[in-house]
C-alpha positions in Angstrom: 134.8 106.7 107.1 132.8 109.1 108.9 131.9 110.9 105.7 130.6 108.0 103.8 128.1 110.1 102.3 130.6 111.9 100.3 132.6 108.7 99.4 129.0 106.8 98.5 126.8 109.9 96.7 124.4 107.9 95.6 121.2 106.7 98.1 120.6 103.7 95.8 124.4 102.7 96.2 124.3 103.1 100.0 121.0 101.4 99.9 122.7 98.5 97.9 125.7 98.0 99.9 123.7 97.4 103.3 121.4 95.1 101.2 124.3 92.7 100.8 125.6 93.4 104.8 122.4 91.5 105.8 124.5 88.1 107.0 125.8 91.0 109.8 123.9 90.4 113.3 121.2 93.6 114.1 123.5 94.7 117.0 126.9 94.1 115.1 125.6 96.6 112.4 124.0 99.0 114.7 127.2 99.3 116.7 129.3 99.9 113.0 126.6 102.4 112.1 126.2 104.4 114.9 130.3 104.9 115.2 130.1 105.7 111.5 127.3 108.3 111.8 127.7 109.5 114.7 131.1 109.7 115.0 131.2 108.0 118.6 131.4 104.9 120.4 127.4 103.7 121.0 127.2 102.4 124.6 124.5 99.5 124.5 125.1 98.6 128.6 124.3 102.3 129.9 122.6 104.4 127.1 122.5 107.6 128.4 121.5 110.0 125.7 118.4 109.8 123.1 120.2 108.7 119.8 121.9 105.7 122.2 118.9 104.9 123.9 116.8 104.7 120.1 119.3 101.7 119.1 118.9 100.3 122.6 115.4 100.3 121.8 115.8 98.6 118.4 117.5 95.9 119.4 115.6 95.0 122.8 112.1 96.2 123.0 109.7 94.1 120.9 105.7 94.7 120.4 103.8 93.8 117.8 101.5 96.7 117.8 104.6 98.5 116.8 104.5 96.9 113.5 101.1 97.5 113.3 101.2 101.0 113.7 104.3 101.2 111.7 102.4 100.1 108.9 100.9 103.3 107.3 97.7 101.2 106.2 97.1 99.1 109.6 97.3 102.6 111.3 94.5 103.4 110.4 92.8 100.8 112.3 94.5 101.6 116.0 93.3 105.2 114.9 89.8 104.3 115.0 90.3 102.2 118.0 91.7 105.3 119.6 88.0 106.9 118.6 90.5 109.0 115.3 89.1 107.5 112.5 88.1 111.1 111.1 92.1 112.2 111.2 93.0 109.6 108.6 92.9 112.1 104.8 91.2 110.0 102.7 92.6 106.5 101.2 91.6 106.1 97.3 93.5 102.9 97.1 95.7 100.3 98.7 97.7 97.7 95.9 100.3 94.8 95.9 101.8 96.1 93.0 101.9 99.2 90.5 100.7 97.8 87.8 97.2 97.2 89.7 96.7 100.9 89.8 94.1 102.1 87.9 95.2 105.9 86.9 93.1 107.0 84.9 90.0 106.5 88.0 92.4 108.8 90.8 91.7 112.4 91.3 93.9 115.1 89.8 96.0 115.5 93.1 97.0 112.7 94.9 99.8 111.5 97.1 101.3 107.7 96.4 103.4 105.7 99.6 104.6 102.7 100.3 103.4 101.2 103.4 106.7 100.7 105.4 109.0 103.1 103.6 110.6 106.6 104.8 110.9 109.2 102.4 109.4 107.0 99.4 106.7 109.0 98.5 105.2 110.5 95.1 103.1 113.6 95.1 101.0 114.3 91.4 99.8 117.9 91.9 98.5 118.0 88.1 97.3 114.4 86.4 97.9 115.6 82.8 101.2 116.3 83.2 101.6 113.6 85.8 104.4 110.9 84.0 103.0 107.4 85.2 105.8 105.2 83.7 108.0 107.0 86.1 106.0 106.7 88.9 105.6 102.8 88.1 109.9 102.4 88.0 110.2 104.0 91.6 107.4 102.3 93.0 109.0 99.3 92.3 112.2 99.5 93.3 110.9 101.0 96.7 108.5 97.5 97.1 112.2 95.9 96.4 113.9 97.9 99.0 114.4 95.9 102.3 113.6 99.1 104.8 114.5 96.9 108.0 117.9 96.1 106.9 118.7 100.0 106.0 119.0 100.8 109.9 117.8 97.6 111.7 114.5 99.4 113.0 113.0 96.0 114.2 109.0 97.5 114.2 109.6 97.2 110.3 110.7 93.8 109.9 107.7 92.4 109.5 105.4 95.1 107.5 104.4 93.6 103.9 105.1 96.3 101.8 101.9 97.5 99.7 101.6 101.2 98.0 98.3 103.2 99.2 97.5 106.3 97.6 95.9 109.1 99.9 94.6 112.3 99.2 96.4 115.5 98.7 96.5 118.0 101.7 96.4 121.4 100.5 96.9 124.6 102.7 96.9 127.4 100.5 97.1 129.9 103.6 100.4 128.3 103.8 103.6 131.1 103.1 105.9 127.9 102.8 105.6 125.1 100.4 103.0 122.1 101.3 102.0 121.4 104.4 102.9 122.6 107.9 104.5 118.9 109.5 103.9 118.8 113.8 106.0 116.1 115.1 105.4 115.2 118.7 108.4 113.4 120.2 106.2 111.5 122.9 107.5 109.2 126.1 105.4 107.0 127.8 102.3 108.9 127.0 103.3 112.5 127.6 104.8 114.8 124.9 108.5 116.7 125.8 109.2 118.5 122.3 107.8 119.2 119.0 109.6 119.4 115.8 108.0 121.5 113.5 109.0 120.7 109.8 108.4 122.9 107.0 109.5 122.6 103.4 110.1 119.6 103.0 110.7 119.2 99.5 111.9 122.2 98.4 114.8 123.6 101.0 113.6 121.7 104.2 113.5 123.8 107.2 113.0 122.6 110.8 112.5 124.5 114.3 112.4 122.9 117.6 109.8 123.5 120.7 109.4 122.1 124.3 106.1 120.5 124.9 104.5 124.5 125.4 106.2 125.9 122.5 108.6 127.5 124.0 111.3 127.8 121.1 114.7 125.8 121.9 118.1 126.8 119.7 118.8 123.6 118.6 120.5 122.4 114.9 119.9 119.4 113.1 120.8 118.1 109.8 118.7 121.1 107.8 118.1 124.3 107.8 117.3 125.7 111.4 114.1 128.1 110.8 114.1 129.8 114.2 111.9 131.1 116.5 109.1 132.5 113.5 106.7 129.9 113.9 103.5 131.2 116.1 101.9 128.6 117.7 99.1 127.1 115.7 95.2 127.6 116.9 94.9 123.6 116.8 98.3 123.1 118.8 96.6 122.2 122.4 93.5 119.8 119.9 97.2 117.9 118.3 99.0 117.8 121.9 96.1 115.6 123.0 96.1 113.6 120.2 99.4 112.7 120.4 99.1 111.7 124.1 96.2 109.6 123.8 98.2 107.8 120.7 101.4 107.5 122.3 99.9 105.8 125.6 100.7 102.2 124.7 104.5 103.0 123.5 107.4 104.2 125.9 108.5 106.2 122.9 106.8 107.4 119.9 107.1 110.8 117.9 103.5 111.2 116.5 103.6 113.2 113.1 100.5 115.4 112.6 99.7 118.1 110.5 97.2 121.3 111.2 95.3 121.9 107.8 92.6 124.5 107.3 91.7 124.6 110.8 91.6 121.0 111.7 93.6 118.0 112.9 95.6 115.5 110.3 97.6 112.3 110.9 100.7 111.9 109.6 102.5 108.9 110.7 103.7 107.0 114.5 107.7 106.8 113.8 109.4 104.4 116.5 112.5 105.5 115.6 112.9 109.6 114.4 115.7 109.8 112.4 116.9 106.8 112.8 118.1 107.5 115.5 121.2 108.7 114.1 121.0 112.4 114.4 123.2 115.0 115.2 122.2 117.7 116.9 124.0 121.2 117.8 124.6 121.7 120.5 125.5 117.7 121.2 124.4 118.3 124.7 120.7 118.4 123.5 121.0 114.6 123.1 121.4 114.2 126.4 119.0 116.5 127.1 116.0 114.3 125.6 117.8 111.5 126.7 117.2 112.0 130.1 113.5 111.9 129.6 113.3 108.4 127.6 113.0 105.8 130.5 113.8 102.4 129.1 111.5 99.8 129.5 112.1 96.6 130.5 113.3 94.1 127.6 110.6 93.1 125.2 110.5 89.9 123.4 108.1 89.9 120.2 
């Protein structure tokens, strides 16, 4: 059972089967899916490490500005709250369904999302050869998709699922493929690490740093890049951003990206991974565990 991956190949299959295991209780399913992906018991009464404490947080700690910022549209908003308006790329479009797209009036790069999804995005680098009917079928069956019940992350629940299409970031000084991804694992206002994510699409590689980029040896569930990465001229400009955005959350990674000199906002993800990765050594869960102080319960 713990390789369920290789027994169910197929996303849309996996994707299926929870669909119909929604009658199952959040804490029920979190429980079976933690021992299944993990490979260990979760421990809900004393969470100790960061993967245990992630579910905890799930299940008990309820804001509604978490949905709000969950939402890649309704982010924008807190942004400009936050006095960030100008790290938002440029929106060309926000729709309740494909078919309201207009094609024909978008640039010749652009980048389509869905506005509560996780990997469900579409990136046209070239509009002539661009195949729209394609495009059209995934978008969707991602609007279909019900993203809470995949992994019970309860700042989801509630996000209406629209598709915005954004510009394309471009960093042609870049000797990897796209865009350079910063992601600021943040608690209670104060970044502790920084995953640093870098081909994503291609053959995803990923390097982990403490909050001064110092390199840490630590695996995940892709390719480990090492200690190549120099630290970026903007790196102290994004380590304040992410601390002024992560004030009002007792844990937040803040995704940002560093394109031709200046500051881009990726994404606030409530729970990275899921919070169902594996990391080598194991001890390193522990290890950011122990700086993820659990709040007191939270009713929405």
């Amino acid at each position: 059972m713990n390789d369920y991956k290789k027994i169910f190949r197929s996303q849309k299959l996996r994707h299926s089967i929870l669909s119909l295991l929604k009658f199952v209780p959040d804490k029920q399913m979190i429980l079976l899916q933690y021992w299944i992906k993990m490979k260990r018991k979760l421990n809900l009464k004393n969470p100790q490490t960061y993967t245990e404490k992630l579910q905890w947080y799930k299940l008990y700690y309820r804001d509604p500005l978490m949905t709000r910022c969950a939402d890649k549209h309704c982010v924008r908003e807190y942004l400009a709250e936050r006095g960030y308006a100008d790290l938002s790329c440029k929106e060309y479009g926000i729709f309740d369904k494909p078919e309201d797209i207009v094609f024909s009036d978008l640039p010749e790069k652009f980048v389509i999302k869905t506005t509560n999804g996780s990997g469900t995005n579409i990136i046209c680098k070239n509009k002539t050869t661009f195949d729209v009917n394609d495009a059209v079928s995934k978008i969707r069956n991602w609007l279909k998709r019900d993203c809470y019940g995949l992994g019970r992350e309860w700042a989801y629940k509630d996000i209406v699922p629209k598709i915005i299409i954004e510009e394309f970031l471009e960093d042609k000084e870049n000797k990897y493929d796209g865009i350079n991804d910063y992601k600021f694992i943040c608690f209670n206002g104060k970044v502790h690490y920084v995953v640093f994510d870098t081909d994503r699409y291609v053959n995803h590689k990923r390097s982990i740093y403490d909050s001064e980029w110092n390199y840490i040896d630590v695996g995940t569930d892709c390719e480990k890049l090492g200690d190549v990465i120099e630290k970026p001229e903007g790196f102290d400009n994004m380590k304040k951003v992410a601390e002024d955005l992560a004030k009002d959350f007792p844990c937040v990674r803040v995704d940002l990206y560093w394109v031709n000199n200046r500051v881009y906002f990726g994404e606030l993800t409530f729970y990275p991974w899921t919070g169902y990765v594996i990391f080598d050594p194991e001890e390193f869960d522990m290890e950011i565990g122990k700086n993820f102080i659990l709040p007191c319960r939270k009713s929405k």
